[in-house]
One Martini backbone bead per residue (centre of mass of N, CA, C, O) as a GRO file, in nm:
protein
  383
    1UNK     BB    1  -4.198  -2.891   3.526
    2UNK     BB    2  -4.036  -3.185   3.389
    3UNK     BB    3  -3.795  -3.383   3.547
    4UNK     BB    4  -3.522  -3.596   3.334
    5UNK     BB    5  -3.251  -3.490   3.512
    6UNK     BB    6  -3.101  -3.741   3.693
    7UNK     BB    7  -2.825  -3.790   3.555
    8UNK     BB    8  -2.708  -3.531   3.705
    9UNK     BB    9  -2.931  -3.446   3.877
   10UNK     BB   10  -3.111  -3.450   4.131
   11UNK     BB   11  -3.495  -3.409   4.106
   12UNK     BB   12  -3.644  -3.366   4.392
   13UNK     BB   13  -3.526  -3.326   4.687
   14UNK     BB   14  -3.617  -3.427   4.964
   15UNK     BB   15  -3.723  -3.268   5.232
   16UNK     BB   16  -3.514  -3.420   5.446
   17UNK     BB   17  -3.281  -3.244   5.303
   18UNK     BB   18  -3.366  -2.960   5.278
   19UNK     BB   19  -3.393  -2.977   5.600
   20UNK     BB   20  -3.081  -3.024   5.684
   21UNK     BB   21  -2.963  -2.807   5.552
   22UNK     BB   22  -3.053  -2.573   5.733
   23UNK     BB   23  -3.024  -2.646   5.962
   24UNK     BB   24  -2.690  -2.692   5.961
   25UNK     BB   25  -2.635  -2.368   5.955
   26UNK     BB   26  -2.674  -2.411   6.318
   27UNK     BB   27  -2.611  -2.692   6.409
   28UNK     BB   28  -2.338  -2.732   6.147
   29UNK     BB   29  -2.104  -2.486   6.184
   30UNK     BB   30  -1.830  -2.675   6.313
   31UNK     BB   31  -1.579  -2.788   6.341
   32UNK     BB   32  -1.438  -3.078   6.257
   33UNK     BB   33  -1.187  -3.245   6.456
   34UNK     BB   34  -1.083  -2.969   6.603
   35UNK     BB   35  -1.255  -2.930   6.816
   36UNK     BB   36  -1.412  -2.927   7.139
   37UNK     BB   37  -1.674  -2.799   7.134
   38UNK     BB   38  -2.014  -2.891   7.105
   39UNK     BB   39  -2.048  -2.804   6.819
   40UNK     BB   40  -1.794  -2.941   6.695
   41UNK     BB   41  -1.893  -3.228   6.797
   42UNK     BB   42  -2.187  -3.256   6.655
   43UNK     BB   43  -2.049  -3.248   6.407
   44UNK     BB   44  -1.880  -3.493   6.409
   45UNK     BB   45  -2.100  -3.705   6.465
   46UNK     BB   46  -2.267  -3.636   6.178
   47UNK     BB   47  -2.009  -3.699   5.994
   48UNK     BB   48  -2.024  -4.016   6.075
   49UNK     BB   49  -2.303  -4.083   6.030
   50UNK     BB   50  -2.281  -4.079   5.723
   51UNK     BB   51  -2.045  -4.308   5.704
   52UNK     BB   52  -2.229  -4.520   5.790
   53UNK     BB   53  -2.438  -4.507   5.608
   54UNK     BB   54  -2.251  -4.575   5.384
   55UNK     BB   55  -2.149  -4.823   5.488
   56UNK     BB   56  -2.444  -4.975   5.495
   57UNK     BB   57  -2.499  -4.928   5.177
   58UNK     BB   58  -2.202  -5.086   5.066
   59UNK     BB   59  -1.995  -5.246   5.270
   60UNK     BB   60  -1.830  -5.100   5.474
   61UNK     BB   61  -1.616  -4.900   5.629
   62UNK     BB   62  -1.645  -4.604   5.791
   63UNK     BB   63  -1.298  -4.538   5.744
   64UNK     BB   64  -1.383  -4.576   5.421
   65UNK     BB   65  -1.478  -4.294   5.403
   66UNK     BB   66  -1.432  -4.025   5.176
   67UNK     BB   67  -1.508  -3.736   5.094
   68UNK     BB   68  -1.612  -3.538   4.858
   69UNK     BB   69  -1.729  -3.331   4.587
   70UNK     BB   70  -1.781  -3.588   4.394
   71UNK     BB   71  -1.683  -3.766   4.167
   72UNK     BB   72  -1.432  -3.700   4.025
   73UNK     BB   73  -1.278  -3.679   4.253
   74UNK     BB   74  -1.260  -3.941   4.303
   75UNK     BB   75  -1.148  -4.066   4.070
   76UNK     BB   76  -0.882  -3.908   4.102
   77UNK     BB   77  -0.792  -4.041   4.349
   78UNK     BB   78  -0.788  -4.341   4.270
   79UNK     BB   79  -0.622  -4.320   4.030
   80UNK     BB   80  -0.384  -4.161   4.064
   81UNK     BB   81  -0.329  -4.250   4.359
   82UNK     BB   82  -0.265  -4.575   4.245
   83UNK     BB   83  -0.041  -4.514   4.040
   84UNK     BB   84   0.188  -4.613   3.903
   85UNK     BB   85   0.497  -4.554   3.787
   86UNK     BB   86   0.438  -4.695   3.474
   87UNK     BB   87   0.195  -4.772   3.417
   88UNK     BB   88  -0.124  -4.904   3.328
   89UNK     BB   89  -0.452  -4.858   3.214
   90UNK     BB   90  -0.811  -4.975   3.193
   91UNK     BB   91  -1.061  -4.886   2.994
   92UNK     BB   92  -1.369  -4.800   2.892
   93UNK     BB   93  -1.590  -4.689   2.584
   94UNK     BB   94  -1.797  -4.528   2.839
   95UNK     BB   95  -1.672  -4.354   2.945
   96UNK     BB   96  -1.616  -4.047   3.130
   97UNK     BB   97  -1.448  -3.806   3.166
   98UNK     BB   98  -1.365  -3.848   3.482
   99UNK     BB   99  -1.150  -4.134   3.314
  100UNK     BB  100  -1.037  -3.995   3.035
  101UNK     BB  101  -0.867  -3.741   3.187
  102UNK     BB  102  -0.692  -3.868   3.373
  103UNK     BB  103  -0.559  -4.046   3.167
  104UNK     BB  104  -0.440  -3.828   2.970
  105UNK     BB  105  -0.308  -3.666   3.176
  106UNK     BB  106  -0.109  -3.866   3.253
  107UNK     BB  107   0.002  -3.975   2.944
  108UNK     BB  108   0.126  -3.644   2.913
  109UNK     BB  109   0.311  -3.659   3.163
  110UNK     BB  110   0.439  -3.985   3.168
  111UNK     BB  111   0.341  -4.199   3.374
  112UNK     BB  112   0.117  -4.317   3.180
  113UNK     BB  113  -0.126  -4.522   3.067
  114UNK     BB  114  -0.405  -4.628   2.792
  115UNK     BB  115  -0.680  -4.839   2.733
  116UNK     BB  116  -0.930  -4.925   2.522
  117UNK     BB  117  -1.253  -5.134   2.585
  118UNK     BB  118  -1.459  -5.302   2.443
  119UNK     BB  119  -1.813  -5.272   2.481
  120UNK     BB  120  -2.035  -5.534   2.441
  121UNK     BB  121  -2.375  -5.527   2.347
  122UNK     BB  122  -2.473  -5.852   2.501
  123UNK     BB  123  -2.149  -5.958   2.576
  124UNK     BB  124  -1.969  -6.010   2.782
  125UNK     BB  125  -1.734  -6.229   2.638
  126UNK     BB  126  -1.614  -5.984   2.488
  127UNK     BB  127  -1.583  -5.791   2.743
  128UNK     BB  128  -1.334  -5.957   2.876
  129UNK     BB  129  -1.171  -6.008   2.641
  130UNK     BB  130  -1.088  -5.710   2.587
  131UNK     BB  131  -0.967  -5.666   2.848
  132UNK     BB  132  -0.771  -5.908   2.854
  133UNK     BB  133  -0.600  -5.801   2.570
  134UNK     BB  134  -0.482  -5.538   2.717
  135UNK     BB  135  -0.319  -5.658   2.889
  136UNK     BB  136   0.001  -5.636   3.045
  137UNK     BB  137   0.297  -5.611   3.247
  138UNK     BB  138   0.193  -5.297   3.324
  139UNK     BB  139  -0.077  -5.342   3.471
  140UNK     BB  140  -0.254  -5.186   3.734
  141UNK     BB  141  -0.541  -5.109   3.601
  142UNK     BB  142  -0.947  -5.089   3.651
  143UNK     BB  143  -1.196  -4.915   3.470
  144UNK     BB  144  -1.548  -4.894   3.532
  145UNK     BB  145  -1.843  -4.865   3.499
  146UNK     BB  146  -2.165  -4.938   3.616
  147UNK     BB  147  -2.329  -4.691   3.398
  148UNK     BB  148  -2.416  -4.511   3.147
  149UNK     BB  149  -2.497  -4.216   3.101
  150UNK     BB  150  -2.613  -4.207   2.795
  151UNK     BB  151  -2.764  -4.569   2.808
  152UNK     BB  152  -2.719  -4.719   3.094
  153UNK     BB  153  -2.534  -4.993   3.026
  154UNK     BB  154  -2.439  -5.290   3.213
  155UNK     BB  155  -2.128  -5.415   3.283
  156UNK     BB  156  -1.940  -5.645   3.349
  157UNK     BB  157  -1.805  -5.606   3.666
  158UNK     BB  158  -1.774  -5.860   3.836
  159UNK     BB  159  -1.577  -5.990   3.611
  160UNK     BB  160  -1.375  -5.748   3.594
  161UNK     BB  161  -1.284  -5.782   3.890
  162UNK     BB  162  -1.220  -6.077   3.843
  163UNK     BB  163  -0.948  -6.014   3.669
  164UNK     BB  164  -0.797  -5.810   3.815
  165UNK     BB  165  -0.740  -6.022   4.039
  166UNK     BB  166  -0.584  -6.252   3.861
  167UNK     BB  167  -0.362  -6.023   3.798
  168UNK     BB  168  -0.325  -5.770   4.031
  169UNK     BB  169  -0.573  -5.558   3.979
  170UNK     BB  170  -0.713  -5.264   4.011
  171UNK     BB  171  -0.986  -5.149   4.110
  172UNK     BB  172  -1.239  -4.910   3.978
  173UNK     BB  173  -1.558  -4.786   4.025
  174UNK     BB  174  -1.848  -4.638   3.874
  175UNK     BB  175  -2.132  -4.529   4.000
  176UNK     BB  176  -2.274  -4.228   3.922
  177UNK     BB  177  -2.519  -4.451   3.800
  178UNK     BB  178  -2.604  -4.625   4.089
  179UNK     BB  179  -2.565  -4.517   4.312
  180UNK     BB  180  -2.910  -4.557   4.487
  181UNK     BB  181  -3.030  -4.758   4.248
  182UNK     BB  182  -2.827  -5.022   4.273
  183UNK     BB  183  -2.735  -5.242   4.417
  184UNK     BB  184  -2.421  -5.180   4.655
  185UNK     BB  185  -2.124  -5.438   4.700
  186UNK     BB  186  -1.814  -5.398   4.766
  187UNK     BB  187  -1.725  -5.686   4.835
  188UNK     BB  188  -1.900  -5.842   4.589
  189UNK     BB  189  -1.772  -5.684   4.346
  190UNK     BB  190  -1.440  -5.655   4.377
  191UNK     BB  191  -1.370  -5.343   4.489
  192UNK     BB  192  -1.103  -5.096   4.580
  193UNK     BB  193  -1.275  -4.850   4.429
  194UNK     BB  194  -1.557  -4.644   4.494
  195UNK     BB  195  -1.736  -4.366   4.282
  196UNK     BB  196  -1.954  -4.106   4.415
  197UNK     BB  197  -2.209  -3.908   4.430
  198UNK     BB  198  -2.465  -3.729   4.626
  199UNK     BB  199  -2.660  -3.578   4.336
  200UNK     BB  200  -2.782  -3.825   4.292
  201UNK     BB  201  -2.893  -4.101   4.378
  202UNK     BB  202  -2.872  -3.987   4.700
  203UNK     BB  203  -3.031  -3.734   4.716
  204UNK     BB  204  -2.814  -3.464   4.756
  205UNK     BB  205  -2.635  -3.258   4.727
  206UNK     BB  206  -2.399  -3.033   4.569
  207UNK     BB  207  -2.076  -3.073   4.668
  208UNK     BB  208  -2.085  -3.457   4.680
  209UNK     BB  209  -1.894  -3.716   4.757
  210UNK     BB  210  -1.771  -4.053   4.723
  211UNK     BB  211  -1.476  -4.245   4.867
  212UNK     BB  212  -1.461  -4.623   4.884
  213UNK     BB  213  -1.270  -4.879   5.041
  214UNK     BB  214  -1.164  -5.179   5.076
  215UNK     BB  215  -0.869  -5.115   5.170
  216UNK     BB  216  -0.572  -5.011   5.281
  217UNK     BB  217  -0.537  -5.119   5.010
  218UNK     BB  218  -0.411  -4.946   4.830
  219UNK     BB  219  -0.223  -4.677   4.843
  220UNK     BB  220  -0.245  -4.365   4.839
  221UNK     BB  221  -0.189  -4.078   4.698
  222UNK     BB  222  -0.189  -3.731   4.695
  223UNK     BB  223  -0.334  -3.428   4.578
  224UNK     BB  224  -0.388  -3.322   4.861
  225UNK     BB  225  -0.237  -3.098   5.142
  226UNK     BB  226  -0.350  -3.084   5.493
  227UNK     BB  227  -0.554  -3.024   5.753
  228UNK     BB  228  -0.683  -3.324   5.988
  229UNK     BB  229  -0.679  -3.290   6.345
  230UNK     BB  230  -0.439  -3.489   6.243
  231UNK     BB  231  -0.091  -3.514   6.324
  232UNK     BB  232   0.019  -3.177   6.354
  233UNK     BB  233   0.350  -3.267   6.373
  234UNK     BB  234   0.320  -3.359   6.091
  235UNK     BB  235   0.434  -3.315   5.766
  236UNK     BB  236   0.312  -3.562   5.693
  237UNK     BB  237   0.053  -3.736   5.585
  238UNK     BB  238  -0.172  -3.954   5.679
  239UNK     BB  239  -0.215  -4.269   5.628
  240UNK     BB  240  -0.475  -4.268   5.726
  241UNK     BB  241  -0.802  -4.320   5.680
  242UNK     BB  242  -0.975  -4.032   5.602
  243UNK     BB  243  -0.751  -3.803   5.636
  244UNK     BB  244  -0.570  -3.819   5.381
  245UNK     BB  245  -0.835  -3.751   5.193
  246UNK     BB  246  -0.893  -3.449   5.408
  247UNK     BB  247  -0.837  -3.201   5.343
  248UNK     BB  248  -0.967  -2.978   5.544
  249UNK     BB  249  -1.282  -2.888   5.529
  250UNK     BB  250  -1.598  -2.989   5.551
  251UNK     BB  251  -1.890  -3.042   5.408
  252UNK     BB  252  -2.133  -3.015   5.630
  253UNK     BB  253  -2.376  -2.934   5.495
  254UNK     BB  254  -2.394  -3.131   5.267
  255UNK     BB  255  -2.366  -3.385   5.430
  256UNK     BB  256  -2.667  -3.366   5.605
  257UNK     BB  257  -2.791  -3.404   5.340
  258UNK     BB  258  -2.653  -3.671   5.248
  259UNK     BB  259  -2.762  -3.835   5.503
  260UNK     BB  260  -3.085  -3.791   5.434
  261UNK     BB  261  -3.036  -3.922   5.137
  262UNK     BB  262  -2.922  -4.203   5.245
  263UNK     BB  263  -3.225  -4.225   5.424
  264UNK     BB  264  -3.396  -4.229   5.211
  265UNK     BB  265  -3.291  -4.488   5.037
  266UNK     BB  266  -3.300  -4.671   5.253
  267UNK     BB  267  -3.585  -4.718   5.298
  268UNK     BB  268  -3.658  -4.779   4.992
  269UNK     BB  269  -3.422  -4.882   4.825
  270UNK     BB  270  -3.292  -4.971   4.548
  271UNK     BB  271  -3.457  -5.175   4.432
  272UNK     BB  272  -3.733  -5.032   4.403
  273UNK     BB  273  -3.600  -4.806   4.240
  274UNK     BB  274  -3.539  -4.936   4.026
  275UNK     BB  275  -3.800  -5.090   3.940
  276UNK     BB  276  -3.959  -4.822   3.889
  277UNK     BB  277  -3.774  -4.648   3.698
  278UNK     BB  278  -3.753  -4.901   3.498
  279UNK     BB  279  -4.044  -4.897   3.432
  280UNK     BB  280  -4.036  -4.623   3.279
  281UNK     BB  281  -3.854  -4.647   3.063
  282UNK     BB  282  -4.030  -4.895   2.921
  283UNK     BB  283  -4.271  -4.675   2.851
  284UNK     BB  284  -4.045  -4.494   2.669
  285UNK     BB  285  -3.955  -4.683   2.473
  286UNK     BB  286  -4.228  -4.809   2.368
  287UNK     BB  287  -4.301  -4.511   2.295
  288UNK     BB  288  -4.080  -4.407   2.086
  289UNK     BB  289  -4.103  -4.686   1.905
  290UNK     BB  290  -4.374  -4.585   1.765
  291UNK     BB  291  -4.195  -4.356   1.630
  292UNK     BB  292  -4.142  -4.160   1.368
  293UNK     BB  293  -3.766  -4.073   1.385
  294UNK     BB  294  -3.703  -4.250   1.621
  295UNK     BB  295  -3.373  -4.305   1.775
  296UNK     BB  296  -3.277  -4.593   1.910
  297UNK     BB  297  -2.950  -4.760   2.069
  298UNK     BB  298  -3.124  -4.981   2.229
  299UNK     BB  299  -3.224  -5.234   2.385
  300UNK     BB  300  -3.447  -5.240   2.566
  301UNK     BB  301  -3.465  -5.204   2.905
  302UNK     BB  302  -3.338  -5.393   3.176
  303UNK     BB  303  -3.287  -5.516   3.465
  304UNK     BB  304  -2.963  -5.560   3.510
  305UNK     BB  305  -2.854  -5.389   3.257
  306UNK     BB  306  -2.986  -5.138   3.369
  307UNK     BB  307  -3.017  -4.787   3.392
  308UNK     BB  308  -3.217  -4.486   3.464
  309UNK     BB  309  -3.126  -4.458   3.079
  310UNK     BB  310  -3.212  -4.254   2.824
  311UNK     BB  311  -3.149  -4.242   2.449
  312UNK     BB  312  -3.227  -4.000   2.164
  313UNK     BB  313  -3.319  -3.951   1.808
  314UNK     BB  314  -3.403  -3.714   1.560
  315UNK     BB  315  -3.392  -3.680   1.237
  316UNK     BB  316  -3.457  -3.384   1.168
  317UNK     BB  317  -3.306  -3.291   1.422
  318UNK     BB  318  -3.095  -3.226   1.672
  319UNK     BB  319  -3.020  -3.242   2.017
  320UNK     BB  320  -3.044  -2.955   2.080
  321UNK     BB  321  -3.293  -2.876   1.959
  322UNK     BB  322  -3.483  -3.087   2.061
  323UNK     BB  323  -3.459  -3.002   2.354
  324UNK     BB  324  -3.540  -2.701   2.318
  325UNK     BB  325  -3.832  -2.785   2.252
  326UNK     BB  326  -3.892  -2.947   2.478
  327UNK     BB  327  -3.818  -2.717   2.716
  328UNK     BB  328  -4.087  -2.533   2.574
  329UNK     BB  329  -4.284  -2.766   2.689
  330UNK     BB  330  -4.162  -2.849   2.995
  331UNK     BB  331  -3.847  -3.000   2.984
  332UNK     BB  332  -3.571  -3.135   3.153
  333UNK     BB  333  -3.301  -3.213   2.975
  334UNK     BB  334  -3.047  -3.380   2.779
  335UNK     BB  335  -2.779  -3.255   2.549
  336UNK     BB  336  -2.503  -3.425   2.351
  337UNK     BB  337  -2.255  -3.596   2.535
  338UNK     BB  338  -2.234  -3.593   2.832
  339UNK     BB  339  -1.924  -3.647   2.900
  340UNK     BB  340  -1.887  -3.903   2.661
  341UNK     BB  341  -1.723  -3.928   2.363
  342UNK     BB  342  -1.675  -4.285   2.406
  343UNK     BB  343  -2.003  -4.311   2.361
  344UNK     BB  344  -2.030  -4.193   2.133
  345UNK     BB  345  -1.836  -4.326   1.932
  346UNK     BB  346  -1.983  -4.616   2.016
  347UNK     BB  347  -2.259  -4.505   1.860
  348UNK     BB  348  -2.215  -4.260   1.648
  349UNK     BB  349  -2.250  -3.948   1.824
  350UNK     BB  350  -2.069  -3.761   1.810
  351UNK     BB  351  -2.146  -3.474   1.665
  352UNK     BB  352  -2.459  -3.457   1.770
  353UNK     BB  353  -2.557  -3.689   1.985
  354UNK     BB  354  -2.807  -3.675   2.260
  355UNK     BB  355  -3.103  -3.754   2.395
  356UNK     BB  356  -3.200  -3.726   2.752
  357UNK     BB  357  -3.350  -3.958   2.968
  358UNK     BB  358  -3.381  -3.928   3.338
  359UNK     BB  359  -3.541  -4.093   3.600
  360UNK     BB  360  -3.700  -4.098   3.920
  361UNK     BB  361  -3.875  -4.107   4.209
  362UNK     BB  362  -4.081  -3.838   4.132
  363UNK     BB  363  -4.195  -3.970   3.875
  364UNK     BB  364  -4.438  -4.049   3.649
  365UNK     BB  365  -4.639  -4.206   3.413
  366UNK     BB  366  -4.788  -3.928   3.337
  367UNK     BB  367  -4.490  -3.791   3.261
  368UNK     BB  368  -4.420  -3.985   2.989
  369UNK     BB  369  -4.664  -3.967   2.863
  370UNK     BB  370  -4.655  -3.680   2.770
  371UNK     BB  371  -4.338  -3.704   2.664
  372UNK     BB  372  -4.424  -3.862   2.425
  373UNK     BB  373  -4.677  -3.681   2.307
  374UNK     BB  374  -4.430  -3.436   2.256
  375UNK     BB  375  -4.239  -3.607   2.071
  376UNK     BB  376  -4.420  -3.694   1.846
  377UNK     BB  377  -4.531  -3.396   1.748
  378UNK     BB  378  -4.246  -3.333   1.681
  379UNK     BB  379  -4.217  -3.522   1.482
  380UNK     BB  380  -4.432  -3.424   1.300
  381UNK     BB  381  -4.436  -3.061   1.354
  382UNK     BB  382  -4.565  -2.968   1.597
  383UNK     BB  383  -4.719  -2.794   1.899
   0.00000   0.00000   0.00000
């Protein structure tokens, strides 16, 4: 099998990964802040080690990683967490199910409400334009992509962060399809939470995400209360980061995993690896356009606009079908929505999807290339 879908999740995890997740299950299988005993406290050692990597690699403090089961755990917590009732926030038009049904569901529950801002593919001031006309007066957030799960496409995070602050508006970043793939400083980006998973590009096991805070403002609310090791004689949640949003036991051996693939990434660099992938799809994008039958939705796709994630479909068939015969030649991708109705409406492709197609660290030239000669093969009607 050639494995196309790491926008989903990465696969294969780095050695020193699945090496660290094993490990784990002797080495660090006790409670962590809890208890004092030796195993407890070497526990507790590791899941800090992982905060510090995590914190080196994105320009954070420590004690403002907070651990989440995903990226959407980490964007529900940020966005709930940080709405004021009676607020509205803004996304934009390519948003991820994990930014759109929290928004739904506020808007249904009558906390809050949301507006789409179309994002212009190749216009940023047209996409700041449309951010800028949808504020209100009770605008109180902008939560934005930092690439297209579907196309790839990365919209001008870093001016939408600056509309945000010169509004007063907080920031919340995706980065789901960024984050160890393309460098990102929370700092330098200006934005007030960061949210990822561990399990794609951090090349991390799955049930495993972080939540990156700039600043101990704004607080967030909880969505979950429970033990957190610290001031356990007050009923209420503590204040400070990362107790408040660490209910219960954390994933230990997730975490040993995500450390190992966080150091993994680090070796690499962000940058090395951005430039590796999108060499890849430079090489898919010119082998399927020279395809009959084969649309693609995007100009070339080029490092500093897009992350490496391609989709396309073939005129003769639909985008499941076309998987699946994909897959019985032994590519392994995605078709259909990808949790991403807002990007496929913005497309034109909500009825029956799109391929995709999402190269990682471990792919090579050679496997882009089989992939495009079984594209064309597939387009003739050919086995």
């Amino acid at each position: 099998m050639i494995y196309l879908d790491n926008a989903a999740t990465s696969f294969p995890k780095p050695s020193a990964v699945r090496e660290a997740v094993a490990r784990a299950m002797t080495l660090y299988s006790a409670n962590p802040g809890r208890s004092g005993h030796p195993l407890a406290v070497s526990t507790a050692e590791m899941v800090y080690r992982c905060r510090e990597a995590a914190a080196g690699l994105f320009g954070a403090e420590p004690e403002r990683v907070v651990f989440t089961l995903n990226c959407t755990h980490a964007l529900n917590l940020a966005i709930k967490g940080a709405m004021p009732q009676g607020g509205h926030l803004i996304l934009s038009d390519l948003e991820h199910n994990a930014v759109f049904r929290p928004a739904y569901a506020m808007r249904a529950a009558g906390w809050a409400d949301y507006t789409v801002a179309r994002v212009t593919l190749g216009d940023d001031d047209a996409t700041v334009a449309a951010f800028r006309r949808a504020i209100r007066p009770n605008t109180a957030m902008i939560v934005c992509t930092m690439a297209s799960n579907v196309v790839g496409y990365r919209p001008p995070v870093e001016r939408l962060a600056a509309l945000a602050r010169q509004h007063g508006l907080i920031f919340v970043a995706d980065a789901a399809q960024a984050a160890g793939t393309m460098p990102i400083d929370i700092g330098r980006l200006g934005a007030d939470f960061l949210c990822m998973p561990g399990h794609k590009g951090l090349y991390g096991p799955t049930g495993t995400g972080l939540l990156i805070a700039a600043s101990d403002r704004p607080p967030l609310h909880t969505l979950c209360e429970g033990g957190t090791g610290s001031r356990s004689a007050d009923p209420a949640m503590p204040e400070e980061l990362p107790d408040r949003l660490e209910s219960g036991t954390v994933n230990t051996v997730g975490i040993a995993g995500l450390l190992a693939g966080i150091q993994f990434v680090r070796r690499k660099t962000p940058e090395a690896l951005w430039q590796a992938e999108m060499r890849l799809v430079g090489m898919l994008y010119d082998g399927l356009s020279r395809i009959p039958g084969v649309r693609l939705y995007t100009p070339r796709p080029a490092v500093g606009r897009y992350a490496p994630v391609l989709s396309f479909n073939l005129r003769r068939m639909g985008s499941e079908q076309a998987a699946a015969a994909l897959a019985a030649r032994g590519f392994a991708l995605r078709a259909g929505l990808h949790c991403a109705p807002l990007a496929h409406r913005h497309f034109d492709t909500l009825d029956g999807g799109m391929v995709r197609v999402s190269p990682g660290a471990f792919n090579t030239p050679g496997e882009i290339e089989r992939f495009v000669f079984a594209v064309r093969r597939l387009a003739m009607g050919k086995n």
